[in-house]
C-alpha positions as CSV (number, residue, x, y, z in Angstrom):
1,X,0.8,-11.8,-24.5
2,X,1.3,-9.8,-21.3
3,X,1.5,-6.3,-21.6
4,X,3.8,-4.2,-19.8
5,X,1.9,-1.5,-17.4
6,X,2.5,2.5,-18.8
7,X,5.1,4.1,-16.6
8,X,4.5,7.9,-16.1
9,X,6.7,10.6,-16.0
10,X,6.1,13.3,-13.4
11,X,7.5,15.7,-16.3
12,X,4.7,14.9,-18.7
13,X,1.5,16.2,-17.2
14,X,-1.5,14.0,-18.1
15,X,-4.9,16.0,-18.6
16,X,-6.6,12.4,-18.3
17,X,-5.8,12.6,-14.3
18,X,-7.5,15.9,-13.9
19,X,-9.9,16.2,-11.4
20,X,-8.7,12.5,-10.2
21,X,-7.6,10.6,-6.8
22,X,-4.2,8.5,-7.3
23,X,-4.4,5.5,-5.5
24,X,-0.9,4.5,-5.1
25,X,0.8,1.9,-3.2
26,X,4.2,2.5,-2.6
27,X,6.2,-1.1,-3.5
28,X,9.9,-2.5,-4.0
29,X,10.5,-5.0,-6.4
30,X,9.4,-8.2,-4.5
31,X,12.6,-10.3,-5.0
32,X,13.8,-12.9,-2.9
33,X,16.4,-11.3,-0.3
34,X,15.2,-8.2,-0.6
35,X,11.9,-8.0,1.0
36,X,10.4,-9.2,3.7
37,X,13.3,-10.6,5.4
38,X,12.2,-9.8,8.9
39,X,9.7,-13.0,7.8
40,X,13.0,-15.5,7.2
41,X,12.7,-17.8,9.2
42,X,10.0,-19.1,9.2
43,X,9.8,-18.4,5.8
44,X,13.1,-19.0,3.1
45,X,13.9,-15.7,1.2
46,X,11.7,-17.6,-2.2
47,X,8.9,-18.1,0.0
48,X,9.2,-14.0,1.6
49,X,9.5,-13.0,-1.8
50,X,6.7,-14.9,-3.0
51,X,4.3,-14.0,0.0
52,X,5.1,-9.6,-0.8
53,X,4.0,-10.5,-4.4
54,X,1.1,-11.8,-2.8
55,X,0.2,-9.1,-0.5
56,X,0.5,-6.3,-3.4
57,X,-1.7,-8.7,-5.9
58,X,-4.1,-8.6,-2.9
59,X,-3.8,-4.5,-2.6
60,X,-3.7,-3.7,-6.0
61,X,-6.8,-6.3,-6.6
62,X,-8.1,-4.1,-3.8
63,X,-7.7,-0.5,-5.3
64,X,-8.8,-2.1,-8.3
65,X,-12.4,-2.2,-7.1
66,X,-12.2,0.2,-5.7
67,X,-11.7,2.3,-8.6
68,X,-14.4,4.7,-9.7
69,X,-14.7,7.5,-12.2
70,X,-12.5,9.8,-9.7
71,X,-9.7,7.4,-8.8
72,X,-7.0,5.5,-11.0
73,X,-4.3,2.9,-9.4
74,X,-1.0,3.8,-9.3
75,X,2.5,1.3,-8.1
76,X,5.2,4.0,-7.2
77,X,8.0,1.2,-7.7
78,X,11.9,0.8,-7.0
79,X,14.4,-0.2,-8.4
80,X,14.5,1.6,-11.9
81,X,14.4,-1.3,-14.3
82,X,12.3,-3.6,-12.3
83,X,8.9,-2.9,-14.8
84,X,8.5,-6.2,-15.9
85,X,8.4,-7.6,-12.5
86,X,5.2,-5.8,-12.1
87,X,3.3,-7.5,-15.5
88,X,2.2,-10.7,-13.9
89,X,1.0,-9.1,-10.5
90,X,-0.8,-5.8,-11.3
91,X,-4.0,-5.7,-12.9
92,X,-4.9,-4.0,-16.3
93,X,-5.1,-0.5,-16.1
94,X,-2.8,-0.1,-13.1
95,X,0.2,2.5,-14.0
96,X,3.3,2.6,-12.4
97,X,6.0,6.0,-11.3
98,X,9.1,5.3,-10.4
99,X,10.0,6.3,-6.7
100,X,12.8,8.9,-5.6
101,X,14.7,9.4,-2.5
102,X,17.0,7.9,-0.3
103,X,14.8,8.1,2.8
104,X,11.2,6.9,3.4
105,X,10.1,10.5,4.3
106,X,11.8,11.7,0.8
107,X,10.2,8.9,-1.2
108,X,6.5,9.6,0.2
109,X,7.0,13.3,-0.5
110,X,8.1,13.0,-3.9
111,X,6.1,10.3,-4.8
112,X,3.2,13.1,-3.5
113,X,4.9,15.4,-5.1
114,X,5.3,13.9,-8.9
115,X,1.5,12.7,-8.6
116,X,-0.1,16.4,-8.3
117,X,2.9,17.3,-11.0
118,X,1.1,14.9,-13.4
119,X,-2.0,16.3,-12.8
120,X,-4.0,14.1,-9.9
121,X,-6.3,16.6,-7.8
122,X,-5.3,14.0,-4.6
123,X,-3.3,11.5,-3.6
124,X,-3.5,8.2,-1.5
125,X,-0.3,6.4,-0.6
126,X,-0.5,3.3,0.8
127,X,1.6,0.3,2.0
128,X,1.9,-2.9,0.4
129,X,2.2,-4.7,4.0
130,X,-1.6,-5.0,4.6
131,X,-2.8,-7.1,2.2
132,X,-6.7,-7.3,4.2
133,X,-7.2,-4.0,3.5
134,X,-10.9,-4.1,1.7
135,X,-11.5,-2.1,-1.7
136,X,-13.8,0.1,0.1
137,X,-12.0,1.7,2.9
138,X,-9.6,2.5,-0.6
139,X,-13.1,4.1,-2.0
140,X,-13.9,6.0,1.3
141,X,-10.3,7.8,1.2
142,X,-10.9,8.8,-2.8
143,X,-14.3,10.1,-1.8
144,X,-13.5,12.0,1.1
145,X,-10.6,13.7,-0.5
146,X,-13.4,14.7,-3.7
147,X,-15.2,16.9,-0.9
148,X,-14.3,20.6,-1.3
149,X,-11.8,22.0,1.1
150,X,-8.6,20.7,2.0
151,X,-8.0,18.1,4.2
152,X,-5.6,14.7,5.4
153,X,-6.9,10.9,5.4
154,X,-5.4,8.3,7.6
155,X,-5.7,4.9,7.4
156,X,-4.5,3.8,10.8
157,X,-2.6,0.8,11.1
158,X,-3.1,-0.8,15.2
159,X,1.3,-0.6,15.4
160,X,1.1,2.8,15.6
161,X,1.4,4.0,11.7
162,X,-0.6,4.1,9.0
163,X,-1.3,2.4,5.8
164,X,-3.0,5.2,4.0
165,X,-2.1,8.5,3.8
166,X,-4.3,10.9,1.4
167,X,-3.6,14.5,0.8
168,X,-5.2,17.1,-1.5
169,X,-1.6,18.9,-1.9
170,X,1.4,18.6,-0.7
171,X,2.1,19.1,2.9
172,X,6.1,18.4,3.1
173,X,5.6,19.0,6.9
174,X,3.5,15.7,7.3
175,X,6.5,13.7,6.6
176,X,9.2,15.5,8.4
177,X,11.1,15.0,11.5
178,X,8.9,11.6,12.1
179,X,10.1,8.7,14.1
180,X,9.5,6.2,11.0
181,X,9.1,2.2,11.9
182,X,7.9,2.9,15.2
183,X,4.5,3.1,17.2
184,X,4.7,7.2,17.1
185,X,4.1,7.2,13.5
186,X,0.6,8.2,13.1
187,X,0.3,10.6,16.3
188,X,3.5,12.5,15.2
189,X,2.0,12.8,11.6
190,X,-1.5,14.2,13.2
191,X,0.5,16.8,15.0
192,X,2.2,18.1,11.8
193,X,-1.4,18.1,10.6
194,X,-2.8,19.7,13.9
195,X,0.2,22.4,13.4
196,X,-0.7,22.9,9.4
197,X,-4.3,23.2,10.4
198,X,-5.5,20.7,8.2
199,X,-8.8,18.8,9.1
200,X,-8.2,14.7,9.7
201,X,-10.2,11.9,8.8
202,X,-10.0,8.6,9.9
203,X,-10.8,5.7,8.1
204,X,-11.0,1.7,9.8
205,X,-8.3,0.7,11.2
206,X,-5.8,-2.2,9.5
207,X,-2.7,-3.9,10.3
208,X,0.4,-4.8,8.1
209,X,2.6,-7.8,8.3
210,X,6.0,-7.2,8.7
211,X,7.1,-9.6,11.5
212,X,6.9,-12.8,12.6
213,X,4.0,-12.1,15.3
214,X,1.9,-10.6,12.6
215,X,2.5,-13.5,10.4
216,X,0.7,-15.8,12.8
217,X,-2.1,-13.2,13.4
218,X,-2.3,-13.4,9.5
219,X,-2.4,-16.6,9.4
220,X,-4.9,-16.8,12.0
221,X,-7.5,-14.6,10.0
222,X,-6.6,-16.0,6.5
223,X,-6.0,-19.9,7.3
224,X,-7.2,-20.5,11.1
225,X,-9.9,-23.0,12.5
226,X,-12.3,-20.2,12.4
227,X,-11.0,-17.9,9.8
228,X,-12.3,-14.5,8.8
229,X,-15.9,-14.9,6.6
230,X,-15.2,-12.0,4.5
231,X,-15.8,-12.4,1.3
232,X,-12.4,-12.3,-1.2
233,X,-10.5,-11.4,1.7
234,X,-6.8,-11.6,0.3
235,X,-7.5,-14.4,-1.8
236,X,-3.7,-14.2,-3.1
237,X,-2.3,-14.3,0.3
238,X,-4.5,-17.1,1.6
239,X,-4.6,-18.9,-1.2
240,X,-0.6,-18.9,-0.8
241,X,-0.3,-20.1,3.0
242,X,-2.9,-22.2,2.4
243,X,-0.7,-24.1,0.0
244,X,2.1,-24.2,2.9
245,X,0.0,-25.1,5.6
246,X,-1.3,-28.3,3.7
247,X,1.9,-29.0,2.1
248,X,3.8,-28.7,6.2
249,X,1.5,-28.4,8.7
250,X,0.9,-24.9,10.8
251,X,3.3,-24.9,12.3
252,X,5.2,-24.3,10.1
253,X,4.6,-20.8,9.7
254,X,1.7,-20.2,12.2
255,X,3.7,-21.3,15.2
């Protein structure tokens, strides 16, 4: 029997996350109209829905093994109520916080913000569009942020954002008055940093899949004629096109 993932309340500090990095990816219930759509066509809303489930298996596998003695995996999660979407795709041990906020800038910062409230000593939050991120660029972030001092991770993303962001408190300034969705993301973030002070650190650079030119690149990597070598590289995600693309043909989504 599948067992429903512990859901924490930002009101009930936890002494078990002292002195620990939250790994969190920041997810909305992957159902079928309402994600991915930017993917439809080529893909049908089932097919989108079924492909973001794949992506935060792949992430959350990901910070899974990446997980250490100073990190724990965290899905910050919308809507309330959706829990039980999450038993079949997280792994064991993962725990989930609800997200709050209307805007994406309000529900990074309070998704910062109830994380040190429970206790974590820092905090990554990452995407759940870049499912090729490997477990130990997740690893580097938790280990930079365990060095004394304060300091800001990025994990650049090659549109112009980012897909990890780690902080060692809360810096409310790093997520205001930014230009979300677009290429400025990440050099308008490093300037709020620059202004606060705060050293940066850079870890390799990803890219998520949100349209339909990604897709192909995606594809490409995952499912090509010469496809990427690297060991358990999305194995959700490729094992899922793969699927298509022998079912269809490429070009039926790699067009």
């Amino acid at each position: 029997m599948k067992v429903a993932h512990r859901v924490l309340d930002p009101n009930a500090p936890d002494p078990t996350a002292r002195g620990l990095c939250a790994l969190a990816v920041m997810t909305k219930a992957p159902r079928a109209g309402q994600v991915k759509t930017r993917l439809v066509p080529p893909l049908t809303p089932d097919e989108a829905a079924q492909l973001n489930r794949c992506f935060l298996r792949d992430t959350a596998a990901a910070i899974s093994n990446a997980v250490s003695s100073i990190a724990r995996g965290i899905a910050v999660y919308t809507p309330l109520g959706a829990e039980e979407d999450y038993i079949d795709i997280l792994p064991r041990g993962f725990e989930l916080l609800a997200q709050r906020g209307n805007g994406f800038d309000q529900r990074l910062t309070n998704a910062a913000k109830d994380l040190f409230q429970i206790g974590f000593a820092s905090v990554c939050l990452i995407d759940s569009d870049s499912p090729t991120v490997p477990a130990e660029n997740y690893a580097e972030a938790a280990n930079l942020l365990a060095v004394k001092g304060d300091r800001v991770v990025f994990g650049p993303s090659d549109d112009g954002g980012y897909y990890l962001i780690g902080l060692k408190q809360l810096h409310r300034r790093l997520f205001a008055e930014i230009d979300w969705s677009t290429e400025r993301v990440l050099d308008q973030t490093m300037q709020r940093a620059a202004e606060l002070k705060l050293p940066v650190e850079l870890l390799p650079t990803g890219y998520d899949i949100d349209d339909r030119a990604a897709l192909r690149r995606l594809c490409e990597e995952l499912v090509g004629l010469k496809p990427r070598s690297t060991v358990n590289l999305a194995p959700a995600t490729q094992t899922f096109l793969i699927e298509i693309v022998e079912r269809e043909g490429r070009a039926r989504i790699c067009a």
